[in-house]
VOTISE-365481 format. One record per residue (C-alpha): z, x, y; residue number from 1; residue in one letter; chain. Coordinates in Angstrom, 2 decimals. Layout:
! residues N
+---------+---------+---------+-----+---------+--------+
!      c3 !      c1 !      c2 ! num ! residuo ! cadena !
+---------+---------+---------+-----+---------+--------+
!       Z !       X !       Y ! NUM !       A !      A !
...
+---------+---------+---------+-----+---------+--------+
//
This chain:
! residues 118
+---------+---------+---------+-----+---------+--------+
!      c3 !      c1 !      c2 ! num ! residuo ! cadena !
+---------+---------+---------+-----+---------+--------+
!   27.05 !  -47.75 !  -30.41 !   1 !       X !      A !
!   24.21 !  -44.82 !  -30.47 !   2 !       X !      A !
!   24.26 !  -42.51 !  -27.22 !   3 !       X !      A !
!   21.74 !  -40.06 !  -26.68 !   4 !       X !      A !
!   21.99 !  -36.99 !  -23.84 !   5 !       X !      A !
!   18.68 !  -35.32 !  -22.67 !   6 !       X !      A !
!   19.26 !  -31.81 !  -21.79 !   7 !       X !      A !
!   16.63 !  -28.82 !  -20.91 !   8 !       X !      A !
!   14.94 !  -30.06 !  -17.87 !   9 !       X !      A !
!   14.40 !  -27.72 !  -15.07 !  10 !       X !      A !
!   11.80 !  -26.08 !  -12.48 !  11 !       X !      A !
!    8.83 !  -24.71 !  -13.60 !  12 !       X !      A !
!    5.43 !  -23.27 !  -12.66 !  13 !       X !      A !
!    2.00 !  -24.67 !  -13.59 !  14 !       X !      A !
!    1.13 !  -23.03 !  -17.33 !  15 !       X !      A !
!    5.38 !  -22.19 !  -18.11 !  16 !       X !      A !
!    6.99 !  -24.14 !  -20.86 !  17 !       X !      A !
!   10.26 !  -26.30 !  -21.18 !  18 !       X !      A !
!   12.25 !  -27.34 !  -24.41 !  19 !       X !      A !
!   13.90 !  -30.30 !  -24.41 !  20 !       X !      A !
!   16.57 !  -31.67 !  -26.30 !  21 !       X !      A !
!   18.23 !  -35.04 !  -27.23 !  22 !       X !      A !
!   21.52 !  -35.33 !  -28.95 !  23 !       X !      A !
!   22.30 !  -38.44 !  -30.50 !  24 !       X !      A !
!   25.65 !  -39.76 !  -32.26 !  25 !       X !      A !
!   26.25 !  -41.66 !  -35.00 !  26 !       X !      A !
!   25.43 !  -40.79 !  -39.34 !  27 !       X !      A !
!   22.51 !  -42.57 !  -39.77 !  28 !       X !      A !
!   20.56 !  -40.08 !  -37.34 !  29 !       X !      A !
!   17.80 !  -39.51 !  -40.23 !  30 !       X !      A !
!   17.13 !  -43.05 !  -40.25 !  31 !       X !      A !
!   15.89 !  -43.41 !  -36.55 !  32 !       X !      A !
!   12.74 !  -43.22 !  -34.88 !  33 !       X !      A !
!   12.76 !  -41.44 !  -32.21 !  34 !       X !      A !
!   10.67 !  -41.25 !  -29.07 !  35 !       X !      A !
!   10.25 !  -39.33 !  -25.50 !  36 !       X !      A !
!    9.16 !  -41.41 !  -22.31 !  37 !       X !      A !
!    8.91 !  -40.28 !  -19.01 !  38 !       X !      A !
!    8.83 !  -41.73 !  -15.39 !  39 !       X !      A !
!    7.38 !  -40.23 !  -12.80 !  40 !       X !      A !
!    8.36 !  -40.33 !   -8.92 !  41 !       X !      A !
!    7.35 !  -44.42 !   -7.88 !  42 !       X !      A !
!    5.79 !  -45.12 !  -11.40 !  43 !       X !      A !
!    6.16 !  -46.90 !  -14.42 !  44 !       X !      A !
!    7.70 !  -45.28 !  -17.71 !  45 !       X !      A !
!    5.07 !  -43.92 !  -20.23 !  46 !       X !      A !
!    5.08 !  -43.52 !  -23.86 !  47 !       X !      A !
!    5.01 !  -39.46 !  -24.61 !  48 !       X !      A !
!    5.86 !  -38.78 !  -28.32 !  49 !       X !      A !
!    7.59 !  -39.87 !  -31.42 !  50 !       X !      A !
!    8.66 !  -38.73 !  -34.68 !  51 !       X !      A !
!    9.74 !  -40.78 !  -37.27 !  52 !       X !      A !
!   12.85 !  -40.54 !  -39.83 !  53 !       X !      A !
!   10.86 !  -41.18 !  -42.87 !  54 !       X !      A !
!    8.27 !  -39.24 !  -42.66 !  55 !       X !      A !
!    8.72 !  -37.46 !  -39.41 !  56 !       X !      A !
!    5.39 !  -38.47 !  -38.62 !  57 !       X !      A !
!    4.45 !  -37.71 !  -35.30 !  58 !       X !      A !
!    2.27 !  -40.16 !  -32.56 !  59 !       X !      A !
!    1.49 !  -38.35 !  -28.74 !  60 !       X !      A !
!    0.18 !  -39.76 !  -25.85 !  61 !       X !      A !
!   -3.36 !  -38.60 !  -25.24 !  62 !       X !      A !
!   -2.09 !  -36.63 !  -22.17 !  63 !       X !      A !
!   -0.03 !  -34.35 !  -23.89 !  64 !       X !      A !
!   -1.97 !  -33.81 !  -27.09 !  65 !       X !      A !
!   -2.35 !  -30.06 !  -28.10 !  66 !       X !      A !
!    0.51 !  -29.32 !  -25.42 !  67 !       X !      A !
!    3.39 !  -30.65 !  -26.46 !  68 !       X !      A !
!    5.37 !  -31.42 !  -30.31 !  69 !       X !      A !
!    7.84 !  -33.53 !  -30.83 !  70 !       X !      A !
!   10.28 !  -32.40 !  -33.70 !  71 !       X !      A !
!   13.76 !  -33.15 !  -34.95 !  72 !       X !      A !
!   16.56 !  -31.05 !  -36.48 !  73 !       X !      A !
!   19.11 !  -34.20 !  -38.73 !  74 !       X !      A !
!   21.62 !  -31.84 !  -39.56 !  75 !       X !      A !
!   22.33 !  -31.29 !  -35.76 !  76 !       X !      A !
!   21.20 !  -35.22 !  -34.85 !  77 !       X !      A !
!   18.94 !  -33.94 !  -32.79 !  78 !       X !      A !
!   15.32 !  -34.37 !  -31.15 !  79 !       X !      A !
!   12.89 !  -31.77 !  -29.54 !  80 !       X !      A !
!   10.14 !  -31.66 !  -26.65 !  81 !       X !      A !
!    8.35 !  -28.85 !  -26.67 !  82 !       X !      A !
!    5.97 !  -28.92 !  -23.78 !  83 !       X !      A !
!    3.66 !  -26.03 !  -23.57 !  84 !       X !      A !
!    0.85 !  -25.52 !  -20.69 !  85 !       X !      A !
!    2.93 !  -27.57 !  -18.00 !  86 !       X !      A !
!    1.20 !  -29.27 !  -15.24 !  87 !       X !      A !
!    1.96 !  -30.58 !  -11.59 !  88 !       X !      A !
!    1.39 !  -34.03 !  -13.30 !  89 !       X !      A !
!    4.03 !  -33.75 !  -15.89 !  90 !       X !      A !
!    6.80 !  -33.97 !  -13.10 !  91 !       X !      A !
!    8.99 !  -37.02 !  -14.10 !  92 !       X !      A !
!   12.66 !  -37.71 !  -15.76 !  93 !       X !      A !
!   11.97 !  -37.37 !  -19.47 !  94 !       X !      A !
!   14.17 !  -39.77 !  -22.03 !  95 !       X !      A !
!   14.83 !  -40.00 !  -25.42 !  96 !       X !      A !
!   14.91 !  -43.02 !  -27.14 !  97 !       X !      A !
!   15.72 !  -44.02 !  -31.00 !  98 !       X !      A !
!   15.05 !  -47.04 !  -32.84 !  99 !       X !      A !
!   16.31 !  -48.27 !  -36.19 ! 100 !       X !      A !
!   13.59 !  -49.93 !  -37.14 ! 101 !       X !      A !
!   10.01 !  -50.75 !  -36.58 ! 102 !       X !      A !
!   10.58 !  -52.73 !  -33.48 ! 103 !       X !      A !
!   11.79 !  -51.61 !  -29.87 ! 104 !       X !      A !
!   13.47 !  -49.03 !  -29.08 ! 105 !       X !      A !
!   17.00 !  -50.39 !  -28.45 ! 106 !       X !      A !
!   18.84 !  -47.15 !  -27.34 ! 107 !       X !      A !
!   18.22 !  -44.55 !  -24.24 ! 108 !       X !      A !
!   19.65 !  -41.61 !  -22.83 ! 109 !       X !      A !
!   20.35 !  -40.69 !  -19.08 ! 110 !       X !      A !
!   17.08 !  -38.37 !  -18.88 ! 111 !       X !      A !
!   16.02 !  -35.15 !  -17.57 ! 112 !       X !      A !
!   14.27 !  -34.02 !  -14.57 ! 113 !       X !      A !
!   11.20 !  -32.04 !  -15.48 ! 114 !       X !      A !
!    9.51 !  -30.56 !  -12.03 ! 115 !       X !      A !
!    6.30 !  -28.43 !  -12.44 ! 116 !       X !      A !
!    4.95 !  -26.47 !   -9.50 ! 117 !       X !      A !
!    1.51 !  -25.72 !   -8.66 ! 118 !       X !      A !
+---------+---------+---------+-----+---------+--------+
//
Protein backbone atom coordinates (compact mmCIF):
# COMPACT_ATOMS: atom_id res chain seq x y z
CA UNK A 1 0.00 0.00 0.00
CA UNK A 2 2.74 2.75 1.25
CA UNK A 3 5.93 2.99 -1.13
CA UNK A 4 8.73 5.00 -0.23
CA UNK A 5 11.81 6.09 -2.87
CA UNK A 6 15.22 7.16 -1.34
CA UNK A 7 16.87 9.62 -3.50
CA UNK A 8 20.18 11.92 -2.88
CA UNK A 9 22.85 9.41 -2.45
CA UNK A 10 26.08 9.96 -4.16
CA UNK A 11 30.08 10.21 -3.84
CA UNK A 12 31.53 12.22 -1.43
CA UNK A 13 34.74 13.22 0.36
CA UNK A 14 35.53 12.82 4.07
CA UNK A 15 33.99 16.25 5.90
CA UNK A 16 31.28 17.01 2.51
CA UNK A 17 27.63 16.67 3.19
CA UNK A 18 24.66 14.73 1.47
CA UNK A 19 20.79 15.38 1.73
CA UNK A 20 18.68 12.73 1.48
CA UNK A 21 15.25 12.34 0.69
CA UNK A 22 12.32 9.83 1.01
CA UNK A 23 9.06 10.22 -0.75
CA UNK A 24 6.30 8.33 0.47
CA UNK A 25 2.58 7.85 -0.95
CA UNK A 26 -0.46 7.64 0.52
CA UNK A 27 -2.76 10.72 2.85
CA UNK A 28 -2.06 9.69 6.07
CA UNK A 29 1.78 10.69 5.62
CA UNK A 30 1.53 12.92 8.97
CA UNK A 31 0.54 10.00 10.81
CA UNK A 32 3.77 7.85 10.25
CA UNK A 33 6.88 7.40 11.97
CA UNK A 34 9.46 7.51 10.08
CA UNK A 35 13.00 6.19 10.26
CA UNK A 36 16.53 5.97 8.25
CA UNK A 37 18.66 2.64 8.43
CA UNK A 38 21.60 1.87 6.70
CA UNK A 39 23.68 -1.26 5.64
CA UNK A 40 26.95 -1.22 5.07
CA UNK A 41 29.13 -3.43 2.53
CA UNK A 42 28.87 -7.36 4.37
CA UNK A 43 26.99 -5.96 7.51
CA UNK A 44 23.92 -5.91 9.25
CA UNK A 45 21.30 -2.94 8.92
CA UNK A 46 21.55 -0.24 11.70
CA UNK A 47 19.10 2.00 13.22
CA UNK A 48 20.17 5.85 12.13
CA UNK A 49 17.29 8.30 12.89
CA UNK A 50 13.64 8.85 13.32
CA UNK A 51 11.12 11.44 13.53
CA UNK A 52 7.85 10.98 14.60
CA UNK A 53 4.30 12.27 13.17
CA UNK A 54 3.03 13.49 16.41
CA UNK A 55 5.44 15.24 17.69
CA UNK A 56 8.19 15.00 15.18
CA UNK A 57 10.30 14.02 17.89
CA UNK A 58 13.52 12.99 16.84
CA UNK A 59 15.80 9.66 18.25
CA UNK A 60 19.70 9.26 16.46
CA UNK A 61 21.98 6.65 16.71
CA UNK A 62 24.92 7.61 18.87
CA UNK A 63 27.14 7.56 15.71
CA UNK A 64 25.59 10.22 14.01
CA UNK A 65 24.64 12.53 16.84
CA UNK A 66 25.59 16.26 16.24
CA UNK A 67 26.13 15.24 12.42
CA UNK A 68 23.19 14.41 11.06
CA UNK A 69 18.99 15.61 11.51
CA UNK A 70 16.37 13.89 10.51
CA UNK A 71 13.33 16.15 9.45
CA UNK A 72 10.12 15.88 7.48
CA UNK A 73 8.21 18.22 5.14
CA UNK A 74 3.90 16.51 5.28
CA UNK A 75 2.75 18.74 2.76
CA UNK A 76 5.27 17.14 0.24
CA UNK A 77 5.07 13.44 2.17
CA UNK A 78 8.35 13.63 2.59
CA UNK A 79 11.46 12.71 4.92
CA UNK A 80 15.03 14.27 5.19
CA UNK A 81 18.74 13.08 6.05
CA UNK A 82 20.85 15.62 6.48
CA UNK A 83 24.28 14.24 7.11
CA UNK A 84 26.89 16.78 7.82
CA UNK A 85 30.79 15.93 8.58
CA UNK A 86 30.71 12.61 6.41
CA UNK A 87 33.03 9.86 7.17
CA UNK A 88 34.70 6.78 5.36
CA UNK A 89 32.47 4.80 7.87
CA UNK A 90 29.19 6.18 6.82
CA UNK A 91 29.49 4.28 3.38
CA UNK A 92 26.33 2.04 3.18
CA UNK A 93 22.74 2.02 1.23
CA UNK A 94 20.61 4.32 3.37
CA UNK A 95 16.58 3.44 3.64
CA UNK A 96 13.68 4.97 4.75
CA UNK A 97 11.23 3.32 6.59
CA UNK A 98 7.61 4.44 8.06
CA UNK A 99 5.52 2.89 10.56
CA UNK A 100 1.90 3.52 11.53
CA UNK A 101 2.16 2.84 14.78
CA UNK A 102 4.33 2.15 17.72
CA UNK A 103 5.46 -1.20 16.56
CA UNK A 104 7.77 -2.25 13.51
CA UNK A 105 8.36 -0.63 10.84
CA UNK A 106 6.22 -2.41 8.20
CA UNK A 107 7.20 -0.40 5.01
CA UNK A 108 10.79 0.21 3.13
CA UNK A 109 12.10 1.84 0.26
CA UNK A 110 14.74 0.59 -2.37
CA UNK A 111 17.67 2.72 -0.67
CA UNK A 112 20.47 4.85 -1.59
CA UNK A 113 24.08 4.37 -1.97
CA UNK A 114 25.97 6.79 0.20
CA UNK A 115 30.00 6.38 -0.56
CA UNK A 116 32.39 8.67 1.45
CA UNK A 117 36.04 8.89 0.47
CA UNK A 118 38.94 9.38 2.59
Amino acid sequence: QVQLVESGGGLVQAGDSLRLSCAASGHTFSLYRMGWFRRAPGKERRFVASISGVSNSTVYADFVKGRFTISRDNAKNTVYLQMNSLKPEDTAVYYCAGSTSSGPYGYWGQGTQVTVSE
